[in-house]
N, C-alpha and C positions, 0 to 999 in steps of 0.2 A: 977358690971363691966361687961360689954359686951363684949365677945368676938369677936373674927372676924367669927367666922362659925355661931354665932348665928348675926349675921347684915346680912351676906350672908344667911339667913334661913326667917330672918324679911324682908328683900328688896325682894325675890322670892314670899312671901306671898303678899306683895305690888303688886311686877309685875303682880299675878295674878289676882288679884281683881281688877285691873286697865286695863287688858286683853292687858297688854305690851308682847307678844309673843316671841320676841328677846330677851327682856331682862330674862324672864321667863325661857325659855328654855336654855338659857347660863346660868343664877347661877342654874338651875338645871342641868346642866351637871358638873357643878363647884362643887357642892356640891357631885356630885357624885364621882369622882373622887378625892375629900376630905377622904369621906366615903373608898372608894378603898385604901388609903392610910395609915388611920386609920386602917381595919383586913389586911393589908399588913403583917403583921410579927407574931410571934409567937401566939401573945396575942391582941385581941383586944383595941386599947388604946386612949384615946383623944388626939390631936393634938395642940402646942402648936401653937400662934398667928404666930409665925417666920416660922413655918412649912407649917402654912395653905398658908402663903406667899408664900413660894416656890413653892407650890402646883398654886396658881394665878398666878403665873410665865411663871410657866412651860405652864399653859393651854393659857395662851394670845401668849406665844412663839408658841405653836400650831398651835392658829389662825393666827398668822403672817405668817405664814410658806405655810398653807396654802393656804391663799392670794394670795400671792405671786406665787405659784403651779398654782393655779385657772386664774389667770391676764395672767402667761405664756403659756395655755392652750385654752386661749379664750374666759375665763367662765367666762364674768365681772361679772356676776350677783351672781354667787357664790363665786365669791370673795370679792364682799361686803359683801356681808353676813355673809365671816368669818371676814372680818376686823371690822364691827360694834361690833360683836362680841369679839372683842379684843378689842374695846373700852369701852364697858361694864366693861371688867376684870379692865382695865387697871384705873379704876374711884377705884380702892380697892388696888391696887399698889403704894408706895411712889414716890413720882414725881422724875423722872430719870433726872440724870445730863445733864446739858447743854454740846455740844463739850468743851466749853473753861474751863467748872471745871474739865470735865474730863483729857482735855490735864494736864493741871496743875496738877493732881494728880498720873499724869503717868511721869511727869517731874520731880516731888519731886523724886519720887522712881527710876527712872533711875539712879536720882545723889546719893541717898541711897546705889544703888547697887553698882556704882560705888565705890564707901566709900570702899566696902565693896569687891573690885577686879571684879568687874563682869562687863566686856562691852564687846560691838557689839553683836551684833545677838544671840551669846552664852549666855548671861545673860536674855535671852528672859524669863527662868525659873523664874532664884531671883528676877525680874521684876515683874514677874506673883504674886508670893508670898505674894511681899508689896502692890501691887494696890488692889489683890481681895477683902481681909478682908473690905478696906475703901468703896468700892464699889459698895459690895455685896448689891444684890437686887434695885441698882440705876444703873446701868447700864449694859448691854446684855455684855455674856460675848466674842462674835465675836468683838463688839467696841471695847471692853476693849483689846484684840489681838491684832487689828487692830492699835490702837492708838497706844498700847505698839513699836510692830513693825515699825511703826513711827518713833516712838523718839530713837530707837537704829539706825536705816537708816542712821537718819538726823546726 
């Protein structure tokens, strides 16, 4: 069984040998900050597939971030750079919800919360609560606010 840090170790050894530079150097910084996360704590330790995930998460959130930083800056050219770069990541990421699965999944749990006493704006929390868990790692968690926010408005 393959792991994921070991695909992300086999695809870098690819990218090299094929003299893909982008791709190269992004699971090389992927992998390092793997690595950072792993002696992160007491004890050096392996990271589980769900972990490494968040860790890909986190770093294509990076490169979006920067992006976007870079495009309002003036920098097209390094802001591609980070966005290719988040496109890379984002080939190792489960495919993120569409708007309309997402609405629907923020509407179930709206009427949830509701069940459950919780509406307008104040229920933004027990909101929060039911959508995360279904979510988690499909969709960013600003959308997931955003839409929430939404459907308490509306």
């Amino acid at each position: 069984m393959t792991t994921l840090k070991s695909k992300l170790q086999e695809d870098l050894n690819a990218a090299i040998k094929g003299r893909d530079e982008l791709r190269s150097s992004t699971l090389r910084m992927t992998l390092a900050a793997i690595t950072n996360e792993e002696v992160a704590g007491k004890e050096k330790r392996e990271l589980s597939d769900a972990e490494v995930l968040k860790v890909i998460t986190k770093e294509a959130k990076k490169r979006r971030e920067a992006a976007d930083a870079f495009a309002q800056g003036g920098r097209a050219e390094s802001a591609e750079r980070e966005k290719a770069e988040g496109e890379v990541l984002a080939e190792y990421l489960p495919q993120q919800l569409s708007d309309e699965e997402l609405n629907d999944i923020v509407a179930q749990a709206v009427e949830e919360a509701k069940a459950t006493g919780a509406e307008g704006p104040r229920a933004m929390g027990a909101v929060m609560k039911i959508v995360n868990p279904k979510v988690a790692g499909l969709a960013e968690g600003g959308r997931v606010a955003a839409a929430v926010k939404k459907h308490l408005a509306g």
